[in-house]
Each structure stands twice: as C-alpha cells, then as structure tokens.
mmJSON file of the N, C-alpha and C atoms, coordinates in Angstrom:
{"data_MODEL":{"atom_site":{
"group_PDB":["ATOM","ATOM","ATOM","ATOM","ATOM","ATOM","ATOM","ATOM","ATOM","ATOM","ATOM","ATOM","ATOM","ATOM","ATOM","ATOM","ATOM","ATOM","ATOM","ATOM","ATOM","ATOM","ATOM","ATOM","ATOM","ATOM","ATOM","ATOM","ATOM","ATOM","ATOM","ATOM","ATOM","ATOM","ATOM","ATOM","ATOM","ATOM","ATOM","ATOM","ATOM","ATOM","ATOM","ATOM","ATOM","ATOM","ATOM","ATOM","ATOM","ATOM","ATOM","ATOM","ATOM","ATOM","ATOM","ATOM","ATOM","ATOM","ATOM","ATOM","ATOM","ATOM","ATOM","ATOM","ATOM","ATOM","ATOM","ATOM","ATOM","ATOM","ATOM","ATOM","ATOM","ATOM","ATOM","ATOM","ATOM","ATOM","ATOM","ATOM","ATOM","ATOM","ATOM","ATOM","ATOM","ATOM","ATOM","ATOM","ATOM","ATOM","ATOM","ATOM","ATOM","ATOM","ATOM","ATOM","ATOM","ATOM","ATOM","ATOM","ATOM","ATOM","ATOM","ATOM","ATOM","ATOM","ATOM","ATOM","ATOM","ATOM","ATOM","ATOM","ATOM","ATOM","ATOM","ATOM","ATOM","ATOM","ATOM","ATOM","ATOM","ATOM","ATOM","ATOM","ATOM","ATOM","ATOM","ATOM","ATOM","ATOM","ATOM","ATOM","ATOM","ATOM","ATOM","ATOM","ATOM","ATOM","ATOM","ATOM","ATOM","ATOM","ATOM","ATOM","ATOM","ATOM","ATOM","ATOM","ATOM","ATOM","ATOM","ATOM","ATOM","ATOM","ATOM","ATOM","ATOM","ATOM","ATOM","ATOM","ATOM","ATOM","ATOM","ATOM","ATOM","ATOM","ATOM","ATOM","ATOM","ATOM","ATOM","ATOM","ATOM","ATOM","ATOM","ATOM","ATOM","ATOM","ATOM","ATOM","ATOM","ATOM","ATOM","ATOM","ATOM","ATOM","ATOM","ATOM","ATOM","ATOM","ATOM","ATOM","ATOM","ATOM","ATOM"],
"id":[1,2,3,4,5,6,7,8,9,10,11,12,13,14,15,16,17,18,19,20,21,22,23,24,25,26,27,28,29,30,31,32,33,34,35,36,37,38,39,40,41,42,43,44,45,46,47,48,49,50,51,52,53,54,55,56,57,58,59,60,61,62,63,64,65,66,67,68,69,70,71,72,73,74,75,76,77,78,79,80,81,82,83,84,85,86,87,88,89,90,91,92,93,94,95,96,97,98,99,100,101,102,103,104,105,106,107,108,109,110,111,112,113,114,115,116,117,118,119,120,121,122,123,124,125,126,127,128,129,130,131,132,133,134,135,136,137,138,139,140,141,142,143,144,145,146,147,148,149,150,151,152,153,154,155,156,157,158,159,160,161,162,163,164,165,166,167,168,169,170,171,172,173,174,175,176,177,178,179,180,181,182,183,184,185,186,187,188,189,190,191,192,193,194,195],
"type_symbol":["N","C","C","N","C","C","N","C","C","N","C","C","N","C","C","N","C","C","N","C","C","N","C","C","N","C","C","N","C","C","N","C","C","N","C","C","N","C","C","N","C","C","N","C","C","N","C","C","N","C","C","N","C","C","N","C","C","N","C","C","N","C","C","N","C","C","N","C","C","N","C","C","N","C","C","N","C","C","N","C","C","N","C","C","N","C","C","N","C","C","N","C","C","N","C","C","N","C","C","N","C","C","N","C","C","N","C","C","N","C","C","N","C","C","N","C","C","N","C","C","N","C","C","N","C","C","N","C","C","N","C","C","N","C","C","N","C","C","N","C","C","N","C","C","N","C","C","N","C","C","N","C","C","N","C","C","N","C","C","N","C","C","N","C","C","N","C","C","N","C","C","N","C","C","N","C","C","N","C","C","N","C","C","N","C","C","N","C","C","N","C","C","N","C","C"],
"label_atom_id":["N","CA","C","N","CA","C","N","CA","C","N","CA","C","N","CA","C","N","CA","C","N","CA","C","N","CA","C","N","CA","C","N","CA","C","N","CA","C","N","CA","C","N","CA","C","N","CA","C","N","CA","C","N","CA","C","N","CA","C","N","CA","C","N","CA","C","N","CA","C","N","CA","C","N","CA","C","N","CA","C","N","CA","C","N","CA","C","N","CA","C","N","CA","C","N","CA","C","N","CA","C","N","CA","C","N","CA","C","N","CA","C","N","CA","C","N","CA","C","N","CA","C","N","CA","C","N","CA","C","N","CA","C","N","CA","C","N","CA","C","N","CA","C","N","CA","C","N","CA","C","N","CA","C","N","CA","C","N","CA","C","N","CA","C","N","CA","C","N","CA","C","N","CA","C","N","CA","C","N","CA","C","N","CA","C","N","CA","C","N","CA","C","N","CA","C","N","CA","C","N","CA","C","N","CA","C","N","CA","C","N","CA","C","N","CA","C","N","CA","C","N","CA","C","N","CA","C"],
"label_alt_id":[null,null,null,null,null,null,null,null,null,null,null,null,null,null,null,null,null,null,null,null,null,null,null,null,null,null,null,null,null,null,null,null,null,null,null,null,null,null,null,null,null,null,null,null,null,null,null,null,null,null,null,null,null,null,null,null,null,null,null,null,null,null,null,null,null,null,null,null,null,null,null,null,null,null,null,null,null,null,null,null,null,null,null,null,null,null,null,null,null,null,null,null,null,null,null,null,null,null,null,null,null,null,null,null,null,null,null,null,null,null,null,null,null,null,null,null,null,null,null,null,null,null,null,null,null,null,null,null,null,null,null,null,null,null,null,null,null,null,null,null,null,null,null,null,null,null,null,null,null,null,null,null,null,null,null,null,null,null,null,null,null,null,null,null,null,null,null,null,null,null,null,null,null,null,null,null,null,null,null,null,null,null,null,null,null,null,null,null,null,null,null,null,null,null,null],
"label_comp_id":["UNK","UNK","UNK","UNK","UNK","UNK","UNK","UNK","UNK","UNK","UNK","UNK","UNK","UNK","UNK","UNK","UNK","UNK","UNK","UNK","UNK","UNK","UNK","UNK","UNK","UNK","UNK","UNK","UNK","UNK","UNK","UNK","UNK","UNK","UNK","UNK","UNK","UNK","UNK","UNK","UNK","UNK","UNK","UNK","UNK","UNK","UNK","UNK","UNK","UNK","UNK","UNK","UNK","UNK","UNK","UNK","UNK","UNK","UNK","UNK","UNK","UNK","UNK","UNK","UNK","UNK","UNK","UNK","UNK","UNK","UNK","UNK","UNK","UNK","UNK","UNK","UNK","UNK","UNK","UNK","UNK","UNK","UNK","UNK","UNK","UNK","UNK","UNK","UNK","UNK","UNK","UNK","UNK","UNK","UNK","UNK","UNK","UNK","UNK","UNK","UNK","UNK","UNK","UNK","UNK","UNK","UNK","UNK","UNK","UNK","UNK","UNK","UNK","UNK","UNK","UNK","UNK","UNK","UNK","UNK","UNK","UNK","UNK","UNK","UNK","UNK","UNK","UNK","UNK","UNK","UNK","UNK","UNK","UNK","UNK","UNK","UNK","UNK","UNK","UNK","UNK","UNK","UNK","UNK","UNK","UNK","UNK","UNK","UNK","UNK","UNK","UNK","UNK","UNK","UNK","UNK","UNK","UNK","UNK","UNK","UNK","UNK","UNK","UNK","UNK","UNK","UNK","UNK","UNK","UNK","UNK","UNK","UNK","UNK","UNK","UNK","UNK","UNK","UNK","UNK","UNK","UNK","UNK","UNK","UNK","UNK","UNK","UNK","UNK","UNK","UNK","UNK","UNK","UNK","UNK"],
"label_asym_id":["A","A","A","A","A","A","A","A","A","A","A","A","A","A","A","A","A","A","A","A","A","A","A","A","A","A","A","A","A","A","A","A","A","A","A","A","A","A","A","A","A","A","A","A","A","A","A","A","A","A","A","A","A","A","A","A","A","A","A","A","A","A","A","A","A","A","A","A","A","A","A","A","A","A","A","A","A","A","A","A","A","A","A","A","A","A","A","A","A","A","A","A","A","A","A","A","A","A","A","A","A","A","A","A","A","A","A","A","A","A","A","A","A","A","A","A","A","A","A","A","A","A","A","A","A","A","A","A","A","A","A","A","A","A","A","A","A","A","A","A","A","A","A","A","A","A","A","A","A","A","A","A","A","A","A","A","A","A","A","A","A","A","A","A","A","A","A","A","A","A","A","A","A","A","A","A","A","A","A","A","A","A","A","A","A","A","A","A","A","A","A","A","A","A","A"],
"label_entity_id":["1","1","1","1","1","1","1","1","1","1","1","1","1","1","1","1","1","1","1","1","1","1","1","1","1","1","1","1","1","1","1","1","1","1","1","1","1","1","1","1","1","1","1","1","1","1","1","1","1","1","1","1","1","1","1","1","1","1","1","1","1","1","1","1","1","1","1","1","1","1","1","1","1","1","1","1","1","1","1","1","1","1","1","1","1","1","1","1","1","1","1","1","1","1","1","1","1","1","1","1","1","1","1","1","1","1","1","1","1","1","1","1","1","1","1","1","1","1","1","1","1","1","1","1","1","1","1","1","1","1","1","1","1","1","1","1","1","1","1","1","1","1","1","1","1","1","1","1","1","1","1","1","1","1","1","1","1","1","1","1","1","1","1","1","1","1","1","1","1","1","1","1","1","1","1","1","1","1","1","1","1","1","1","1","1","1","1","1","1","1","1","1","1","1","1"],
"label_seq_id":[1,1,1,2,2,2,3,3,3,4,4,4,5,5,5,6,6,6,7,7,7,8,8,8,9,9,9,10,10,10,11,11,11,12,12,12,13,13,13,14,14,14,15,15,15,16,16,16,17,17,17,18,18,18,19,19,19,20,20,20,21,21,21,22,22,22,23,23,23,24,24,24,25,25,25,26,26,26,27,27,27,28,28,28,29,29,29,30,30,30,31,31,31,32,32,32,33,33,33,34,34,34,35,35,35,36,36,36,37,37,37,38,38,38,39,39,39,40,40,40,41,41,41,42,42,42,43,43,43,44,44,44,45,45,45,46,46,46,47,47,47,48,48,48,49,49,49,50,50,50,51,51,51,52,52,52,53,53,53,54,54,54,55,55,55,56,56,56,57,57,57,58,58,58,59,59,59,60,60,60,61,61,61,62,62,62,63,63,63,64,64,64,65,65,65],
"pdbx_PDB_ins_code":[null,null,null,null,null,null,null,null,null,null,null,null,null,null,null,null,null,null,null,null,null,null,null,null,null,null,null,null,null,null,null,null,null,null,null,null,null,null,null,null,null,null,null,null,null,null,null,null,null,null,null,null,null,null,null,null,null,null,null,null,null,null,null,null,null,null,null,null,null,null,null,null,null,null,null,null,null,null,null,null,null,null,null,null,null,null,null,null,null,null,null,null,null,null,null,null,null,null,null,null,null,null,null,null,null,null,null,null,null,null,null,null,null,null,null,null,null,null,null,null,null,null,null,null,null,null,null,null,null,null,null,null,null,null,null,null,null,null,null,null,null,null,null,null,null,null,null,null,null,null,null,null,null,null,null,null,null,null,null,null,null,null,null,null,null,null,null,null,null,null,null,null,null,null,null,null,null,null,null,null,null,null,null,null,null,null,null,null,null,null,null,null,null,null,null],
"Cartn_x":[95.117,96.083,95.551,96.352,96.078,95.8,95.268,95.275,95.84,96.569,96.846,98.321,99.345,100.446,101.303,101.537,101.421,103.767,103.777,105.148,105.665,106.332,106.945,108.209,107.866,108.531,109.889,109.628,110.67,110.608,111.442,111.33,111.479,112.496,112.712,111.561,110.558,109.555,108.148,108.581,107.236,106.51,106.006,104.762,105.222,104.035,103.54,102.708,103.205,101.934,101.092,100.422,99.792,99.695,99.828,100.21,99.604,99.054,98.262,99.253,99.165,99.821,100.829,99.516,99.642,100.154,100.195,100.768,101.76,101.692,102.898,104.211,105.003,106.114,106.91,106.687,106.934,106.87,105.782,105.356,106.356,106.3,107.375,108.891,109.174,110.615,110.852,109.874,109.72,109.591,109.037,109.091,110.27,111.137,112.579,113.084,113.151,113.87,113.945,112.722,112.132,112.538,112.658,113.405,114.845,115.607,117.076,117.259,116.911,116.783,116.498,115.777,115.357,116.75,117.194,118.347,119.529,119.801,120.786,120.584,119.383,119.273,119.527,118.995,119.78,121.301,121.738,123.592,123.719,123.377,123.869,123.48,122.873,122.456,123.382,123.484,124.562,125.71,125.878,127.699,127.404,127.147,127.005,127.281,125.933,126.208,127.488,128.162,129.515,130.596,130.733,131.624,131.086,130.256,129.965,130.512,129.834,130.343,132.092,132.334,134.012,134.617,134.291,134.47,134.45,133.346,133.214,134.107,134.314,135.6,136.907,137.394,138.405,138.518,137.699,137.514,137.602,136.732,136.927,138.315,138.363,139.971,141.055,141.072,142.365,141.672,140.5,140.486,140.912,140.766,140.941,143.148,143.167,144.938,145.87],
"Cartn_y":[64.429,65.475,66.788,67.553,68.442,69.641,70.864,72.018,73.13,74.077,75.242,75.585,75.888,75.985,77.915,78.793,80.019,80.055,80.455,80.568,82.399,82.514,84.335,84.605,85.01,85.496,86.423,87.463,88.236,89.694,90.651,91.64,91.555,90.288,90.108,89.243,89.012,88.328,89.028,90.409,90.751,90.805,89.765,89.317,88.374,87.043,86.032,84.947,84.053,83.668,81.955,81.146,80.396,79.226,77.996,76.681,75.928,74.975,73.693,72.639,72.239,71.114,70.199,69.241,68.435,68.899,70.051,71.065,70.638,71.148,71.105,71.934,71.379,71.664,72.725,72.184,72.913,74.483,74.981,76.082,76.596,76.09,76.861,76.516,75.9,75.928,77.502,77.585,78.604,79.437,79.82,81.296,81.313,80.446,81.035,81.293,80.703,81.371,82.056,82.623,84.402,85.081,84.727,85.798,85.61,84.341,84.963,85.395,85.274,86.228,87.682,87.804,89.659,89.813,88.863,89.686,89.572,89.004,88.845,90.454,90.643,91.395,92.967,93.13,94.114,94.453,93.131,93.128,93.55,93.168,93.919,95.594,95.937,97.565,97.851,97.39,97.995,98.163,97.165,96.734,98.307,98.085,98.971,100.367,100.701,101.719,102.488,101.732,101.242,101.876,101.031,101.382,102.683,102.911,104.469,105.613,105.089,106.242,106.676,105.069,105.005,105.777,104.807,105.779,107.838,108.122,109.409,110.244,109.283,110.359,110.625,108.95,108.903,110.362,110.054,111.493,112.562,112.933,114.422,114.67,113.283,113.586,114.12,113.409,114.135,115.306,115.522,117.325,117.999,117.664,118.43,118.978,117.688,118.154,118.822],
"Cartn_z":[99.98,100.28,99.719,98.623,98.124,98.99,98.734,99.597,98.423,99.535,98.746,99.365,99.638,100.237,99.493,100.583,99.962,100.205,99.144,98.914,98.917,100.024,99.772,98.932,98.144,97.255,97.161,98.67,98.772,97.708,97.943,97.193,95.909,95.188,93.843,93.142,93.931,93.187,92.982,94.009,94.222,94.766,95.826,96.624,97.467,97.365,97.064,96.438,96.103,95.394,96.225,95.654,95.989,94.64,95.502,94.83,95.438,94.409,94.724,95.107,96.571,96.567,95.767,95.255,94.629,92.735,92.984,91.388,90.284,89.761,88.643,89.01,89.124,89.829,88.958,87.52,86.579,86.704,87.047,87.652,88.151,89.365,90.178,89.522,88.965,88.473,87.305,87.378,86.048,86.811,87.053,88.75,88.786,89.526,89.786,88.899,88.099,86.832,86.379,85.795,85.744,87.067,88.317,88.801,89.022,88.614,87.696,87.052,86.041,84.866,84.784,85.684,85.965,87.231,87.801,88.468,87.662,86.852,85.443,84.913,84.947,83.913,84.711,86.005,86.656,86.928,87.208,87.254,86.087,84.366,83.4,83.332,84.046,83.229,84.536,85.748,87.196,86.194,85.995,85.257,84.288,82.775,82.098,82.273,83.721,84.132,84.797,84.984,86.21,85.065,84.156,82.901,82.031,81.736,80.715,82.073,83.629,84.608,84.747,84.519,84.846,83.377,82.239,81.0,81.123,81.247,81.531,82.369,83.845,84.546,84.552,83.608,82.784,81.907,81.375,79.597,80.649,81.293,81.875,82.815,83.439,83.86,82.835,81.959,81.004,80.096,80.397,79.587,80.808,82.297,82.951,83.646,82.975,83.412,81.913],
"occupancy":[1.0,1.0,1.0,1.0,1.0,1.0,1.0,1.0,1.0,1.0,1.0,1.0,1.0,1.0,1.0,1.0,1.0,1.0,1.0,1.0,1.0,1.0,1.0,1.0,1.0,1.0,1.0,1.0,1.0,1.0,1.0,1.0,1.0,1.0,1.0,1.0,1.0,1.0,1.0,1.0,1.0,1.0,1.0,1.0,1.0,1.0,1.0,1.0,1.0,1.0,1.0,1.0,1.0,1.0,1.0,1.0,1.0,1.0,1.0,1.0,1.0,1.0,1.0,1.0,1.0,1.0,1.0,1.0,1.0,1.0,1.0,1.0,1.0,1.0,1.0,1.0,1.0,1.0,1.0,1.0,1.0,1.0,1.0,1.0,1.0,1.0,1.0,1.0,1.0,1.0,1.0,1.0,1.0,1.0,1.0,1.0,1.0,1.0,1.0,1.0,1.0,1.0,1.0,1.0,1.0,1.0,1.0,1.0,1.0,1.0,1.0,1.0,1.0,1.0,1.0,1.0,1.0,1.0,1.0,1.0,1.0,1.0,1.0,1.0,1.0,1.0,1.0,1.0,1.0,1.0,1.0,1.0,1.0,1.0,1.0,1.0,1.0,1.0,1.0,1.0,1.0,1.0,1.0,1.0,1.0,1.0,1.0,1.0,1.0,1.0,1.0,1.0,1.0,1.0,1.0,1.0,1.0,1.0,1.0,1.0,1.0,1.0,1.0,1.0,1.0,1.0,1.0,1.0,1.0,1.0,1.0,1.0,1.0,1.0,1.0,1.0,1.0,1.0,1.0,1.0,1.0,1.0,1.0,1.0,1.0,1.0,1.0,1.0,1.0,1.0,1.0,1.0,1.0,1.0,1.0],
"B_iso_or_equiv":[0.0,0.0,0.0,0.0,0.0,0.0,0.0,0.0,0.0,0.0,0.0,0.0,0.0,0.0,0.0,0.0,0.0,0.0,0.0,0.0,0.0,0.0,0.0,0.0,0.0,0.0,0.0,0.0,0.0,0.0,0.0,0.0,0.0,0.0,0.0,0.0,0.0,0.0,0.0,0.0,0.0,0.0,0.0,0.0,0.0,0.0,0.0,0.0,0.0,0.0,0.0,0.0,0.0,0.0,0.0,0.0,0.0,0.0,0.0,0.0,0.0,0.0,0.0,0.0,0.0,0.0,0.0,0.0,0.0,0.0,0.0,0.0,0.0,0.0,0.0,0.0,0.0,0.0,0.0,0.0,0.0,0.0,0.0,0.0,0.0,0.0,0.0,0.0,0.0,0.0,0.0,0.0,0.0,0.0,0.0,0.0,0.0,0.0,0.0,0.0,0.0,0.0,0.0,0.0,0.0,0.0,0.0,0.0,0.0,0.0,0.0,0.0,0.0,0.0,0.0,0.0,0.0,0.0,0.0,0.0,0.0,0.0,0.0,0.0,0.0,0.0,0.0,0.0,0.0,0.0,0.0,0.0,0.0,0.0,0.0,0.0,0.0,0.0,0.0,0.0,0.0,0.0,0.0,0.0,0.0,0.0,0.0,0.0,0.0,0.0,0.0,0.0,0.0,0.0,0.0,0.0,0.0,0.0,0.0,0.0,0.0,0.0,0.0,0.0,0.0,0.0,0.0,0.0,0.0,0.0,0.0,0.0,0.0,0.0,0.0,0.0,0.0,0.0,0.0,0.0,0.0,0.0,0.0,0.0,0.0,0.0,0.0,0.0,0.0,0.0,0.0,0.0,0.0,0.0,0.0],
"pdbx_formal_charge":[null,null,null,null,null,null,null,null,null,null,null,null,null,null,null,null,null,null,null,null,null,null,null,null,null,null,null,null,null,null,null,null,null,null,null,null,null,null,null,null,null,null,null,null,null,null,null,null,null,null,null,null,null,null,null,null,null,null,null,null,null,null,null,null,null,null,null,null,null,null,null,null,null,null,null,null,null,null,null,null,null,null,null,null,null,null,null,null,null,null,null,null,null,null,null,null,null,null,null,null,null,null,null,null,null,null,null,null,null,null,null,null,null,null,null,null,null,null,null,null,null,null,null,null,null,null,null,null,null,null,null,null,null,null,null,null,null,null,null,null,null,null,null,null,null,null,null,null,null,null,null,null,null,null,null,null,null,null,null,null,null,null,null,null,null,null,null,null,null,null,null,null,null,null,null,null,null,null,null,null,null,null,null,null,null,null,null,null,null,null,null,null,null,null,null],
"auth_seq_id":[1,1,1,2,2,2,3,3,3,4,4,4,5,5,5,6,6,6,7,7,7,8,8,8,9,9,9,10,10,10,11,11,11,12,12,12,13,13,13,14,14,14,15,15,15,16,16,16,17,17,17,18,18,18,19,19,19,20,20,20,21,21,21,22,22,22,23,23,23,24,24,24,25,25,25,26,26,26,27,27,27,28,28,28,29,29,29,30,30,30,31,31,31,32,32,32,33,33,33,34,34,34,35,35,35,36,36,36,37,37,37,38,38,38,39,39,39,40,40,40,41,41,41,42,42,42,43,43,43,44,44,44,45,45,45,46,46,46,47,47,47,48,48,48,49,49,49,50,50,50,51,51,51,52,52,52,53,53,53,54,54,54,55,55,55,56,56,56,57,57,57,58,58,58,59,59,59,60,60,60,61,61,61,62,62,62,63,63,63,64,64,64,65,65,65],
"auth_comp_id":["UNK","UNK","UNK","UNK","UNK","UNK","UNK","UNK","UNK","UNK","UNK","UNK","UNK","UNK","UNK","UNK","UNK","UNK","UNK","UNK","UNK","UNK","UNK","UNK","UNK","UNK","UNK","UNK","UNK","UNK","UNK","UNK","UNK","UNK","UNK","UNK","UNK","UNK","UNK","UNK","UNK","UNK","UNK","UNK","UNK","UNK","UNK","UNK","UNK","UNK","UNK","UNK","UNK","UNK","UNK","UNK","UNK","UNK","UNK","UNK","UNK","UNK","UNK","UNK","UNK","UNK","UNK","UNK","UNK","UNK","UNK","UNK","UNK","UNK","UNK","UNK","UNK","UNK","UNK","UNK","UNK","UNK","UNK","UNK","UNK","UNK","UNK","UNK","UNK","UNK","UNK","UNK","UNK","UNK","UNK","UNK","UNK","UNK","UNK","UNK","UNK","UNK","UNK","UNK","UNK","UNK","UNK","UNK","UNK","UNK","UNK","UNK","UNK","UNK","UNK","UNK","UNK","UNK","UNK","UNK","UNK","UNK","UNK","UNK","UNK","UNK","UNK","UNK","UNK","UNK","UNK","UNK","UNK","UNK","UNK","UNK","UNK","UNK","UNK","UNK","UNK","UNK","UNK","UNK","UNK","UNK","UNK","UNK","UNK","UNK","UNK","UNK","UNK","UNK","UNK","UNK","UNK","UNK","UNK","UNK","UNK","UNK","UNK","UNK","UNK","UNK","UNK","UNK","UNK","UNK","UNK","UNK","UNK","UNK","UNK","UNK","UNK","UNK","UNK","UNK","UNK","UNK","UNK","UNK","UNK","UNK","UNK","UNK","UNK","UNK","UNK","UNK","UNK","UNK","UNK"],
"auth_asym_id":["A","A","A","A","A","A","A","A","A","A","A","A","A","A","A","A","A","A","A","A","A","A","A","A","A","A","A","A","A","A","A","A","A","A","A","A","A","A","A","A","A","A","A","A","A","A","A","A","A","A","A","A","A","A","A","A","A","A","A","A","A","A","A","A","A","A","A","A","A","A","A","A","A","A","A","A","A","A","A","A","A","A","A","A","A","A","A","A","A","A","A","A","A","A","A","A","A","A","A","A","A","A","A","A","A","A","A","A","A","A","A","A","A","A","A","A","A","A","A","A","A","A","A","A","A","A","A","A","A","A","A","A","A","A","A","A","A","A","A","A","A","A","A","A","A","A","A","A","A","A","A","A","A","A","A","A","A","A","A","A","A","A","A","A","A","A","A","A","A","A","A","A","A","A","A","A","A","A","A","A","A","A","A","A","A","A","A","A","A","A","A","A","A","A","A"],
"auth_atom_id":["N","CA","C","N","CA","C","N","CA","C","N","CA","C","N","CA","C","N","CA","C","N","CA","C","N","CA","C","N","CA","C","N","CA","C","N","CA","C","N","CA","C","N","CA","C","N","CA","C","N","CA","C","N","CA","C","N","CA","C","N","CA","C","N","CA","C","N","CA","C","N","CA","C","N","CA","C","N","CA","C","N","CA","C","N","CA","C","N","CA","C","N","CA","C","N","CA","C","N","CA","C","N","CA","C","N","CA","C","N","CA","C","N","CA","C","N","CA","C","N","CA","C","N","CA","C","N","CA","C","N","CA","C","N","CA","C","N","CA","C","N","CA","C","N","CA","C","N","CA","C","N","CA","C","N","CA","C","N","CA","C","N","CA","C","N","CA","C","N","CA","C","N","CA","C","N","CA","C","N","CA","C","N","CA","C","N","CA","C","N","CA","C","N","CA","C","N","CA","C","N","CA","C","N","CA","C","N","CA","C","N","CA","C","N","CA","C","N","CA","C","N","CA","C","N","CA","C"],
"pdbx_PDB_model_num":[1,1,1,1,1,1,1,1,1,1,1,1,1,1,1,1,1,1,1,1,1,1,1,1,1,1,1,1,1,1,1,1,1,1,1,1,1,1,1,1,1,1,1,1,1,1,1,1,1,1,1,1,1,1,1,1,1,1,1,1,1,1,1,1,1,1,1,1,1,1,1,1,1,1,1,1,1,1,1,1,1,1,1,1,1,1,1,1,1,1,1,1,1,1,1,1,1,1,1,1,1,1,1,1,1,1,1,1,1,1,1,1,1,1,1,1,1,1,1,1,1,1,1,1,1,1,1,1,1,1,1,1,1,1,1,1,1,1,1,1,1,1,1,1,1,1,1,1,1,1,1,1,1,1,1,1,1,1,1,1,1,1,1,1,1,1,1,1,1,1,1,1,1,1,1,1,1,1,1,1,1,1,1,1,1,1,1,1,1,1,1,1,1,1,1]
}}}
C-alpha cells in the first residue's frame, strides 16, 4: 500500500499538507486540534472585542444625555 495522500486544509489551516498513507494518525489528530484551538482562540478576542466596544458606547452614551 502506502503512498502519499494530500489533505486541504481550507483557510483555517492554511494550505495543505501531505500524509503517508500508512501514517500515524496521531498526526493528523493533532492538526485538527491546533486548528480548534486557533479558532477558540479567535471567538475569544471577537467576544472581548464585542464587550470593551459594547462597554464603551454604553459610557459615552450616558456622558452624552
């Protein structure tokens, strides 16, 4: 068997990359994960950002009335 088998990644991964067949699967379980984790990690700074923005127009709303 064996060979090379090419996996697309999509915009959250980056590329593509390339896997041996017969591979460690391990591998790729760990790939996805690292790219949950980096989309975890975007939803928190969205969120964050979401609340200091909402915070802020709150505050300037009541200096402004």
């Amino acid at each position: 068997m064996g060979g090379n088998f090419d996996i697309d990644t999509g915009s959250e991964g980056k590329g593509s990359h390339s896997y041996k067949q017969d591979g460690n699967t391990q591998e790729m379980e760990e790939r996805a994960l690292s790219v949950f984790a980096s989309e975890r990690n975007e939803d928190l700074t969205a969120l964050i950002f979401c609340l200091i923005t909402t915070f802020l127009v709150l505050l300037f709303t009541k200096w402004m009335v």
